[in-house]
C-alpha positions as CSV (number, residue, x, y, z in Angstrom):
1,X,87.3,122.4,79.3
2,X,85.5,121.3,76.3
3,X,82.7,123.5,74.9
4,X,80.5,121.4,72.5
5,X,77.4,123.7,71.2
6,X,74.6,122.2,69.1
7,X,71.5,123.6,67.4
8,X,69.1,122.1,69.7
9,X,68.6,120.4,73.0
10,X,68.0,117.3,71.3
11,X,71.0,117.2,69.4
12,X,73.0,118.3,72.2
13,X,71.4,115.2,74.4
14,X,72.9,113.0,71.7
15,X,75.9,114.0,71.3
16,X,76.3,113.2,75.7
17,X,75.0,109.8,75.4
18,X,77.9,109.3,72.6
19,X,80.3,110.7,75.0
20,X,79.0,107.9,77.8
21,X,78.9,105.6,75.2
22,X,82.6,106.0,74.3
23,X,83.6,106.5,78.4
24,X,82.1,103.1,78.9
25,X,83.7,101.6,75.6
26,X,87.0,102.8,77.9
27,X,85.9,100.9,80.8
28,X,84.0,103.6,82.7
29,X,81.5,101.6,85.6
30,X,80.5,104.6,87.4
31,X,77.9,107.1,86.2
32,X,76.5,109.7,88.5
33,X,73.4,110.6,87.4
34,X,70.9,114.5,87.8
35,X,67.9,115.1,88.1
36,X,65.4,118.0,86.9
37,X,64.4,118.9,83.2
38,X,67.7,118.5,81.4
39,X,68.5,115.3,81.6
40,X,65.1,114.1,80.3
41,X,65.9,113.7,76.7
42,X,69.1,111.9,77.3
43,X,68.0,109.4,79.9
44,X,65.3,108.5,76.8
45,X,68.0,108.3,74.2
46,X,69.5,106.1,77.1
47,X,66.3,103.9,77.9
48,X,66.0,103.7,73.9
49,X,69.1,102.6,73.0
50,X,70.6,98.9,72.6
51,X,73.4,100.1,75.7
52,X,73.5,97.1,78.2
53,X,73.7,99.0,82.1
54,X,73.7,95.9,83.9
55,X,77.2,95.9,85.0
56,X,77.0,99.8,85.8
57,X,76.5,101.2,88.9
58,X,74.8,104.8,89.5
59,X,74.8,107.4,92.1
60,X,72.3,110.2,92.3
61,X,73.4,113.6,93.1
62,X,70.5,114.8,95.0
63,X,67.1,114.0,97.0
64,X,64.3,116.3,98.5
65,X,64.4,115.6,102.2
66,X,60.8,114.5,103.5
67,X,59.6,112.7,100.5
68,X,59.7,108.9,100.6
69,X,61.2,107.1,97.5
70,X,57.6,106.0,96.5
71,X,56.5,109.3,96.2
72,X,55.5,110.6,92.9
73,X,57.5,114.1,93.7
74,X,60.8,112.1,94.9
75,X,63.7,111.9,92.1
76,X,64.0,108.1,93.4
77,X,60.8,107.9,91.6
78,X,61.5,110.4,88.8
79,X,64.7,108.0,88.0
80,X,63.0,104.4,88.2
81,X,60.3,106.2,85.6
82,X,63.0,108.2,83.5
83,X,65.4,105.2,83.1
84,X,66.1,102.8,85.9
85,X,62.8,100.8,85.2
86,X,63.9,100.1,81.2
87,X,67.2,99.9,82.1
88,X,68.3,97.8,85.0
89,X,71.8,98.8,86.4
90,X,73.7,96.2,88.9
91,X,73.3,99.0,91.5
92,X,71.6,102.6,91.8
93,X,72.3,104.7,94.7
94,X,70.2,107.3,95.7
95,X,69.8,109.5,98.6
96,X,66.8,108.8,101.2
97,X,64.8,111.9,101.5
98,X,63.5,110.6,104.9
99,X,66.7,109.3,106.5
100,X,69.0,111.0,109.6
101,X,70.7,113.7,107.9
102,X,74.5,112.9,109.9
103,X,73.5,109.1,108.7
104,X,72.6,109.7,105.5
105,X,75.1,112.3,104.3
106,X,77.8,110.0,105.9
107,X,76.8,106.9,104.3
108,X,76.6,108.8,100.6
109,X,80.3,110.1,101.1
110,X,81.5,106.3,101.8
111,X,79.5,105.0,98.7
112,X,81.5,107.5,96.5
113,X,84.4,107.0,97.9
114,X,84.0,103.1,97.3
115,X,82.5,103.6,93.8
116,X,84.4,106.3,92.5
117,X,82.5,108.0,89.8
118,X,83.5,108.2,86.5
119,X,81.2,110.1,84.6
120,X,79.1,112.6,86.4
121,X,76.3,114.5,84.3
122,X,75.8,117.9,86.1
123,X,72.9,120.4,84.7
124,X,72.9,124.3,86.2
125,X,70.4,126.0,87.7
126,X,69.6,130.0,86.7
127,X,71.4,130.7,90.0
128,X,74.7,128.7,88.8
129,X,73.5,126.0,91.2
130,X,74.9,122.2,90.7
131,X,73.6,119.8,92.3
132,X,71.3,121.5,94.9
133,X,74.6,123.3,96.0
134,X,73.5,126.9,96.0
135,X,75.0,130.1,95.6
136,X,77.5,130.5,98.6
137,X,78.2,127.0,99.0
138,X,81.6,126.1,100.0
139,X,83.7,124.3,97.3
140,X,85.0,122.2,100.2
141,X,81.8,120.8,100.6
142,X,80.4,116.9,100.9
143,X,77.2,115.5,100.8
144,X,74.7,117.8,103.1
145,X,71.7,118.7,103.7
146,X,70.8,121.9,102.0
147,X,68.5,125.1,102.4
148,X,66.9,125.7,98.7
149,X,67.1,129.3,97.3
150,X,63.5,130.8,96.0
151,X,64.6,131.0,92.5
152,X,65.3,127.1,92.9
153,X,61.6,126.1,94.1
154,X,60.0,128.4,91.8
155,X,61.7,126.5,89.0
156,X,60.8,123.5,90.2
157,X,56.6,124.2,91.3
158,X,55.8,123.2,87.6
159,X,56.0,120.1,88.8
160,X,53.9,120.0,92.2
161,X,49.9,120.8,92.2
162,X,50.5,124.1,94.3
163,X,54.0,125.6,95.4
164,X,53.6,125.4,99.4
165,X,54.2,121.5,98.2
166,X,57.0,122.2,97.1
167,X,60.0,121.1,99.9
168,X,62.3,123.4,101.0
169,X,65.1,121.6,102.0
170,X,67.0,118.7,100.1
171,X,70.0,116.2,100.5
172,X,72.8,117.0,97.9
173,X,76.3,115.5,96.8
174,X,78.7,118.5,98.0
175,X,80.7,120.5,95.8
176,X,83.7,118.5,96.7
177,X,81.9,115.1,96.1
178,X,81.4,116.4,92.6
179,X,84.8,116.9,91.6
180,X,85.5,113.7,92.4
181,X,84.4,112.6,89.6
182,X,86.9,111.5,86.6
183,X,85.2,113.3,84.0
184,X,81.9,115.7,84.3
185,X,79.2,116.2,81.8
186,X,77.5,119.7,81.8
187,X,74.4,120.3,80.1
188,X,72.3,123.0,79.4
189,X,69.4,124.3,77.1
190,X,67.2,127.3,77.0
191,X,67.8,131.0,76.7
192,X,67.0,131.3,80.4
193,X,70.2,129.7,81.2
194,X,72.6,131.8,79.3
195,X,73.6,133.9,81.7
196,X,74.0,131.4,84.6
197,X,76.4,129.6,81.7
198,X,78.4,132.4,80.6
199,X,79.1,133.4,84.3
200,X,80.1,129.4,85.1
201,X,82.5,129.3,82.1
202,X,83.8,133.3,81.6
203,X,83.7,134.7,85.0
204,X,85.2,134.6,87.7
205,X,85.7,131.6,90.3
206,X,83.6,132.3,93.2
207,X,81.9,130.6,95.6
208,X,78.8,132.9,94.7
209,X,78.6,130.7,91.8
210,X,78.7,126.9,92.3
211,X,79.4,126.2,88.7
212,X,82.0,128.4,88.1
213,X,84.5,126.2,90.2
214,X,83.8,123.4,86.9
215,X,86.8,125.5,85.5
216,X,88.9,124.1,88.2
217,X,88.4,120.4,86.7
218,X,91.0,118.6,84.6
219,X,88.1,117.0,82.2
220,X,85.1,118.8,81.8
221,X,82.5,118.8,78.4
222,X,80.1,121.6,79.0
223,X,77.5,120.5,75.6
224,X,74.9,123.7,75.1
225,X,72.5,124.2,72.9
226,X,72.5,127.7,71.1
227,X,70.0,129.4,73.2
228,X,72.2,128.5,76.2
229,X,75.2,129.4,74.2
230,X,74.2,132.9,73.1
231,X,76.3,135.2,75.8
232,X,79.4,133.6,75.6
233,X,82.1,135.5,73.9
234,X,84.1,132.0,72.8
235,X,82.5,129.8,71.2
């Protein structure tokens, strides 16, 4: 595991778009893409840079279930805005918050498994959540439908007009179906996520914290900023 830590979020963002540029330099084809706040400033170093995507192909880790892709709250839409829209790929994949659930989650583990990915970006939630796999996930686990912890939906109400909006329930690449992945990208900023990081990259490997099986991984960059950085006792 490689711990990359930079003074600010926006340094650290650059310095993962170099590490996808050099992957894809190598041949990489695959990218599997997050969602949520941290990613922002990368996918806009992505969307501003002279990197030709056409002959990528992306796969989305997650979905709310009961939005449609058109609506304004979906992460289908959140991705076609962020980076999709300025920079065409040859194929996105993206979970369907209103499909089956057996379907759905069944169809996502065949499109991995027939577009293996080969760089996955990964944020972390407070709660050491990847993905939308919540604490107490198993690490055996494949694309499912998931139950979203509190602290998860309170983090994400900033972005809905009330909370009662926001859904409860989403579609998520599994635990398993992330460590598929060749190489994995893990970012995160903020003094609020210090803890969650120092307990993914120190502690123990548990189940009771989804990001702490990332230590398991043959390839890993974890990139921080410092406020992220600030509890761990290697640096």
């Amino acid at each position: 595991m490689e711990i990359i830590i930079k003074a600010t979020p926006e340094e650290a963002s650059r310095c993962a778009f170099e590490k996808i540029r050099e992957e894809m330099e190598r041949g990489a084809k695959v990218l599997g893409l997050a969602t949520g706040s941290t990613p922002v400033r990368l996918y806009r170093i992505m969307r501003e840079s002279e990197l030709d995507f056409s002959g990528m192909t992306s796969i989305n880790l997650d979905e709310y279930m009961g939005l449609s892709e058109d609506s304004p709250h979906s992460y289908h839409h959140f991705m076609h805005e962020q980076l999709f829209d300025a920079k065409p790929f040859k194929k996105n994949y993206l979970l369907d918050g209103m499909a089956d659930e057996v379907e759905e989650c069944a169809q996502f583990e065949a499109i991995i498994a027939a577009n293996p990915i080969d760089v996955q970006i990964l944020g972390i939630g407070t709660n050491g959540h990847i993905g939308f796999n919540e604490p107490g996930t198993s690490f055996d686990s494949r694309t499912q439908k998931v139950a979203l912890w509190q602290s998860t939906i309170d983090s994400n109400k900033r972005y809905f007009a009330d909370e009662k909006d926001v859904p409860r329930f989403a579609y998520s690449m599994g635990i398993q179906s992330i460590l598929s992945s060749r190489q994995i990208i893990l970012m995160a900023f903020g003094k609020e996520k210090a803890a969650a990081v120092k307990a993914a990259l120190e502690g123990p490997v548990t189940e009771d914290l989804p990001a702490s099986v990332l230590q398991t991984h043959k390839h890993v960059t974890v990139i921080l900023d410092e406020a992220a950085a600030q509890m761990l006792t290697k640096k």
